[in-house]
Structures are given as C-alpha cells and as structure tokens.
C-alpha positions in Angstrom: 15.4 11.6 -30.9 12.9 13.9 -31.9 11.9 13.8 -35.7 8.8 14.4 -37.5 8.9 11.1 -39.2 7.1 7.8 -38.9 8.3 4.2 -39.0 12.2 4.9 -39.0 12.6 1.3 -41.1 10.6 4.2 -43.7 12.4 7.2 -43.8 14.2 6.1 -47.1 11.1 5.3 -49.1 8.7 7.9 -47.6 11.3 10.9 -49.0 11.7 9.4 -52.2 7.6 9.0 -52.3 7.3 12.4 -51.5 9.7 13.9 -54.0 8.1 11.7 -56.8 4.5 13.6 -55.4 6.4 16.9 -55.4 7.9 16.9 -58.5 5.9 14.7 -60.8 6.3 16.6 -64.1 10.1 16.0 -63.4 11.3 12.4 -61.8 9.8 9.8 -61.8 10.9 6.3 -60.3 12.0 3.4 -62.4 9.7 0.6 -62.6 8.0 2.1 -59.4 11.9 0.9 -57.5 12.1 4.3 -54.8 15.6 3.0 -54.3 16.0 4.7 -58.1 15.2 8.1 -59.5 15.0 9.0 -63.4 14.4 11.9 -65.0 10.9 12.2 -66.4 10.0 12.8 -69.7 14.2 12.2 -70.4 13.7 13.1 -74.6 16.7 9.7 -74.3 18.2 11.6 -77.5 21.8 10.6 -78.7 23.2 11.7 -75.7 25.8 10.2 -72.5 23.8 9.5 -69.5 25.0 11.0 -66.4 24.0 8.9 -63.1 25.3 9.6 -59.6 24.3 6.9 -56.5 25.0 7.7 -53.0 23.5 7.2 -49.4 19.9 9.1 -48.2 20.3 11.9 -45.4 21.8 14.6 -47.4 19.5 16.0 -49.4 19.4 17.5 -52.1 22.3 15.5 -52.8 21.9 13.1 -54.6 18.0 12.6 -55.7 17.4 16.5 -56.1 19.0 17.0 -59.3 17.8 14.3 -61.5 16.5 16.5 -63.9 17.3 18.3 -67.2 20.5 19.8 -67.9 21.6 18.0 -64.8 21.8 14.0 -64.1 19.5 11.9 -65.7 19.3 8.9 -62.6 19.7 8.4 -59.1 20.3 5.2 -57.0 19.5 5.8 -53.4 20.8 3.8 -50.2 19.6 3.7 -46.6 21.2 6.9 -44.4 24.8 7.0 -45.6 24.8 3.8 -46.9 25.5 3.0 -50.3 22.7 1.1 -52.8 23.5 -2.1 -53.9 25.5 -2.5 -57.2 22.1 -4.4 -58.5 20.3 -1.1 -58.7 22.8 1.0 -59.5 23.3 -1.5 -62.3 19.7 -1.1 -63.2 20.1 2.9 -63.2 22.8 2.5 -65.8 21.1 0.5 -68.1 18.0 3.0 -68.2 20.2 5.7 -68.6 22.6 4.6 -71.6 21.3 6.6 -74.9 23.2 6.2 -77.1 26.2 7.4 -76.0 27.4 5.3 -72.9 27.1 6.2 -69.5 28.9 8.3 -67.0 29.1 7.6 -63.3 29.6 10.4 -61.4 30.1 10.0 -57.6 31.1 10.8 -54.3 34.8 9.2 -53.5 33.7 6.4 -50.7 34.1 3.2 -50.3 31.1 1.5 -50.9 29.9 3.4 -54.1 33.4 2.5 -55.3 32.9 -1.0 -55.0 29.1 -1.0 -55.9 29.9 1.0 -59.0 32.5 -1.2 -60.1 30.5 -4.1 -60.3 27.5 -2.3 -61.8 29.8 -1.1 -64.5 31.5 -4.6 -65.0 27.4 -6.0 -65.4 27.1 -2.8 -67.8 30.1 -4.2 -69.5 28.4 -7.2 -70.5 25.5 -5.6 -72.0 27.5 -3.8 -74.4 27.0 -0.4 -72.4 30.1 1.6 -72.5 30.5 3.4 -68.9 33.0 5.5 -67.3 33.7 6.4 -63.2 35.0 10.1 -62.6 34.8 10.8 -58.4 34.4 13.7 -56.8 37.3 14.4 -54.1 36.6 17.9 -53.1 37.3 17.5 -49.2 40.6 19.2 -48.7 40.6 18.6 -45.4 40.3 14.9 -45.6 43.6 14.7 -47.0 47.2 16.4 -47.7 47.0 17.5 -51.5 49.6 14.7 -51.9 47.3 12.5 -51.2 44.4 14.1 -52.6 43.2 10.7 -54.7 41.8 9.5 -51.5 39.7 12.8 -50.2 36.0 12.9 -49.9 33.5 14.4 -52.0 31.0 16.7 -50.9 29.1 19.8 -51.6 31.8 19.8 -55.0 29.3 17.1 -56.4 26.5 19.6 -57.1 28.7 21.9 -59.7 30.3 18.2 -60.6 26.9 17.8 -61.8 26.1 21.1 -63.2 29.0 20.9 -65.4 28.7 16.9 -67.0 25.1 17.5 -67.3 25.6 20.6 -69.3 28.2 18.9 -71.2 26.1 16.0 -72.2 23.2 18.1 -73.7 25.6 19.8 -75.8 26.3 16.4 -77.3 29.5 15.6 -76.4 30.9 12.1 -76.3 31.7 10.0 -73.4 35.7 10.7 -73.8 35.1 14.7 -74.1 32.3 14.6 -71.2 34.6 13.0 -69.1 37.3 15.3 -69.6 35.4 18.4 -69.2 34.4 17.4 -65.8 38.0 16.3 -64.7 38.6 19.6 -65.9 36.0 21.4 -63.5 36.7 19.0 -60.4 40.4 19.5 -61.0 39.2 23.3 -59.5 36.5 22.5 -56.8 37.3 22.9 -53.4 35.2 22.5 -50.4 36.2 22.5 -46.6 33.6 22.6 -44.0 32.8 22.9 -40.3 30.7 21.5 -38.0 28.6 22.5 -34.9 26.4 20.0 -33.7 26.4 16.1 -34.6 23.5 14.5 -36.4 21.0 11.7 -35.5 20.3 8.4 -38.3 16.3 7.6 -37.8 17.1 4.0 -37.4 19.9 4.3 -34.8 17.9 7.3 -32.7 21.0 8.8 -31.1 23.6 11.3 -32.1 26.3 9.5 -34.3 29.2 11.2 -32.6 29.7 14.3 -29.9 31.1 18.2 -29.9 31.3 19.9 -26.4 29.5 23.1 -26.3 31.5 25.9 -27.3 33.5 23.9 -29.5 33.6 23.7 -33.3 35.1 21.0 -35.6 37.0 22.4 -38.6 36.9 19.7 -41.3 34.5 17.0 -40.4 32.7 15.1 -43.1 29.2 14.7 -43.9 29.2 11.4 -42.0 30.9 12.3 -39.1 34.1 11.9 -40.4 36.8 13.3 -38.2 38.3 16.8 -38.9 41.6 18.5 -38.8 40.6 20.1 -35.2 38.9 21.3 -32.6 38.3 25.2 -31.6 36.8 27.1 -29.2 33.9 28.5 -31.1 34.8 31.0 -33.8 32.8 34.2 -35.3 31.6 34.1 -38.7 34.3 35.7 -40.5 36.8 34.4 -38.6 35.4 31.0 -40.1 34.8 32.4 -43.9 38.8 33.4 -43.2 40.3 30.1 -42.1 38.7 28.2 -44.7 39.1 31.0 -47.3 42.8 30.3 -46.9 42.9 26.7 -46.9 40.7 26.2 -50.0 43.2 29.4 -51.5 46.4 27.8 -50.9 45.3 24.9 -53.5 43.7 27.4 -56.0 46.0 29.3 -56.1 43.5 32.4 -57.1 45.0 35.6 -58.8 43.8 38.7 -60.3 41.4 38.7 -62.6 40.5 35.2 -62.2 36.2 34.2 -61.9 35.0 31.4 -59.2 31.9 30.7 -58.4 31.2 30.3 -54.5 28.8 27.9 -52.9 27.6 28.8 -49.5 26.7 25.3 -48.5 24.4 24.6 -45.0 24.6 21.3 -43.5 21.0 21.1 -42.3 20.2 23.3 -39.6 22.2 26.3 -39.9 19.6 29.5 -41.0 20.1 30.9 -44.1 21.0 34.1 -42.7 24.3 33.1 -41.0 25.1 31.6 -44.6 24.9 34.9 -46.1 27.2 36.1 -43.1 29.8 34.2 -44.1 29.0 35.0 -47.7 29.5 38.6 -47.2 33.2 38.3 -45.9 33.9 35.6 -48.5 32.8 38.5 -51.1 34.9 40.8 -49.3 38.2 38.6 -49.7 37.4 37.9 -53.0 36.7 41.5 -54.2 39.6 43.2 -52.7 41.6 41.1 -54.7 39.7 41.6 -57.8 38.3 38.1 -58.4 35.2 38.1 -60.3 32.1 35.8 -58.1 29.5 34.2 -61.0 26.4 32.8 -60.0 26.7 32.6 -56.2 24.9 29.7 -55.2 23.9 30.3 -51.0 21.4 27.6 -49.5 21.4 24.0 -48.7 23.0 22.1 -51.0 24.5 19.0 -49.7 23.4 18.3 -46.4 23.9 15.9 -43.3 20.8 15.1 -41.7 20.3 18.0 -39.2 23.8 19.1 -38.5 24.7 22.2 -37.3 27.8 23.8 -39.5 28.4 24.8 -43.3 30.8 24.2 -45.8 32.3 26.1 -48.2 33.4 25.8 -52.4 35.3 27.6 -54.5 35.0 26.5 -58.1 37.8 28.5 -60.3 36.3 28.6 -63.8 37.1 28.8 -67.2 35.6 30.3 -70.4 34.1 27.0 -70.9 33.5 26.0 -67.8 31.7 29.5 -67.4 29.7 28.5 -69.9 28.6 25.4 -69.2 27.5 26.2 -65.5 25.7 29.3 -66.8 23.7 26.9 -69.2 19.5 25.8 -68.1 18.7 23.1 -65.6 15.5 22.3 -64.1 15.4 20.1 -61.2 13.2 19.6 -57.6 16.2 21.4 -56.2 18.3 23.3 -58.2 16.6 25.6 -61.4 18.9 27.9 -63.6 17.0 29.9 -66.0 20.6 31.8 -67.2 21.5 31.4 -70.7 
C-alpha cells in the first residue's frame, strides 16, 4: 500500500479535520464530533432539514455538499462503513427547523438500519422525519427489482434537487415528493478498471486481470454484470448509454442533464472523452444536455473506472437544479 496518509486508525478524522480547515466559512462540525458535518452559519429558518449519512472513501460524497442550497448535515463512518444510528441521530436533531427532517441516502444495508433507529429516537423527540433512498445502480438489479439497487453518483443531483426544494419552503410531504420525482429519472451505470485499497486493511479489496474491465461494479467492490476485454472510450459511453436509455426511455425534445462521474483515479481528460460521444448520442437525437456536470463526484477510494447518469428533467425539476448552492465541492452560481 502506498498512500500519502498517516496513522491508517486516522484517515477518517484527519479528512474531516481538514475539510473543516478548508472550508471553515462553510461546515463546521457539531459539538467538535468529526464523525458529523453541519452546515455553518445554517440561517435554521422555517425550513425541512435535509441530512444524508454514509461511509468515508468516496469523497465528495457524502461530507462535500453540506452546504447551502444543498444538505444541511452529514454523519460520516469509517471506509464504507456506516455511522452509528447514535450520531446519525444526533445529526437529525441539529438539523430539524421547523419543518421535520429528511433523510436522504444511499440504498445499503447498514444506513437502512442505522437510519431507522435514528429516526425511531427522532420519533420520540417529537421530530417528524422521513427516509427517501437513492437506487440509481441499474446494474445492480433487473428494473423489476429495482427497490433493492444501489445508490451512487445519483445521490449528488438527489441532493441538488431536496436541497433546492427545501429553501423554497416546501413542506416535508412536498419535499419528499419532488425528490421521488427526480430519483424516479436518475440513472447511473458504471465501470471499473482497477480495484481500490481501504487504509486500514492495506491491500486491494478485490482483483481485475489486466486487460480486463468490469461493467457494473459498485463503489465497494460490488460485483458487476461482466467482464470484458478492455473497451475504447466510446465504445464504453455506447454500452452504458444504452443501458441507462432502455429505462429512460429518452425521446425528442426531451432535457437531461449528464454527470460524467470519475471514481478516483481516472484523469479528467478521459471523462471528457467519454463526454464527447455521450453529447454526440444525445444530440443526434435532439435531446437537450443542461448543466453538464464532468469531474469527480462520487468516488471509491482510488479506483480506476467512471460512471455515468442521466437525469431526465422536468420544468421543475429544471428549475430546481438550476437554482444556487455553495458547498466545499460542488458551487452553482446559475439562477
């Protein structure tokens, strides 16, 4: 293992430390906890609270968009681990303002259960919550079974869109529903080159033969649909263009918006690449592309590979991703 790190036991609470140093003006952590991220300076005005929780090693997901117009908290676990449902429970409480709380998260098992018993300890204190999950995988699952898929890169424009939401004022009910809405026409498949390494285990979680490439694999390792000899870049933007297609159903005249997502060591230049042909699909059959988003977005450690999402949009949901949010890692100025 070769990682420009220190004490592996610290690699959680040094990156949350140096965010906090980063970005002090806009997160802060609550009650000096690095296992939970709040918004700073949150104006805590009659609004729903949007929290998210998930395991460290994919940044920015989940700690960089605590921020405005985005989510207001963040509990963090150890390397794809989940937090405990203590500090998510925490999180919820010093997020509720007024308008109860929504948790928005990635579809796995342990935030399930964590977040179930945070909300049931919510319950208590009078704090009304609801759960929406992200399930944007489609190649975790047959879109018959598409209530047990993963969430990925989906989550950030999950985010976008509740965040937006909530500073319009909506209640819990209509902020809920509006991001059903968007989630309902996320998609995300990805591939992957080259496995990852956790700090505190110090070898590669799992193994792809040179000249291979897996399409499907999770963010964790999860397994994919296959294995292929290595593909070129628009043969890749292709394949997944038609998966993610044959759900969405796209026709003419319809807008998307197209995240270009790298896992953690592919260069931004290849994710252009395959942003070009994706374009090129997408324009010869007169589909409008808003606010392109092409970067790092949801990552696994330092795996090799990208993912792709198509999110079909809406006059409202147009509007709602074009709206502000300022955050360590995502900033839209657009109004």
């Amino acid at each position: 293992m070769k990682k420009i790190i220190n004490n592996p036991e610290n690699f959680v609470k040094e990156t949350v430390e140096g965010i906090k140093l980063a970005y002090p003006e806009k997160v802060d952590t609550l009650e000096n906890d690095f296992r939970i991220l709040i918004r700073k300076n949150n104006p805590k005005k009659n609004k729903v609270g949007i929290v998210t929780a998930g395991g460290s090693g994919h940044l920015p997901v989940f700690l960089g968009y605590v921020g405005e117009g985005m989510i207001d908290g963040c509990a963090i676990g150890n390397v794809f681990a989940s937090p405990s449902s203590q500090k998510m429970y925490k999180m919820i409480k010093a997020c509720e303002f007024g308008k109860g709380v929504l948790c928005l998260y990635g579809n796995y098992g342990g935030d399930r259960m964590n977040f179930e018993m945070a909300c049931e300890n919510a319950d208590f204190d009078d704090i009304k919550t609801a759960q929406v999950l992200v399930k944007d995988d489609v190649a975790s699952a047959d879109e018959n079974k598409k209530d047990t898929r993963r969430g990925v890169a989906g989550l950030v424009y999950a985010y976008k869109i509740a965040g937006a939401a909530a500073e319009m004022g909506y209640d819990l009910e209509k902020v809920v529903e509006i991001t059903q809405k968007a989630l309902n026409n996320i998609k995300t498949m990805g591939v992957a080159l080259t496995p990852c390494i956790v700090p505190e285990v110090g070898e590669p979680t799992f193994k792809i033969e040179e000249g291979k490439i897996e399409i499907g694999m999770g963010i964790h390792g999860e397994q994919g649909i296959e294995i292929k000899d290595m593909m070129n870049a628009d043969e890749i933007a292709q394949l997944i263009f038609e998966k993610l297609n044959k759900e969405l159903k796209l026709q003419e005249n319809d807008e998307v918006s197209v995240m270009i997502n790298g896992l953690g060591a592919t260069p931004l230049e290849e994710q252009y690449i395959v942003f070009r042909k994706i374009a090129k699909i997408l324009n010869e059959k007169n589909i409008n592309i808003i606010m392109p988003h092409i970067g790092e977005y949801a990552t696994s450690m330092e795996m090799a590979g990208l993912s792709i999402t198509i999110f079909k949009l809406d006059q409202e949901l147009k509007e709602l991703l074009k709206k502000p949010a300022n955050t360590p890692f995502y900033t839209n100025i657009n109004k």
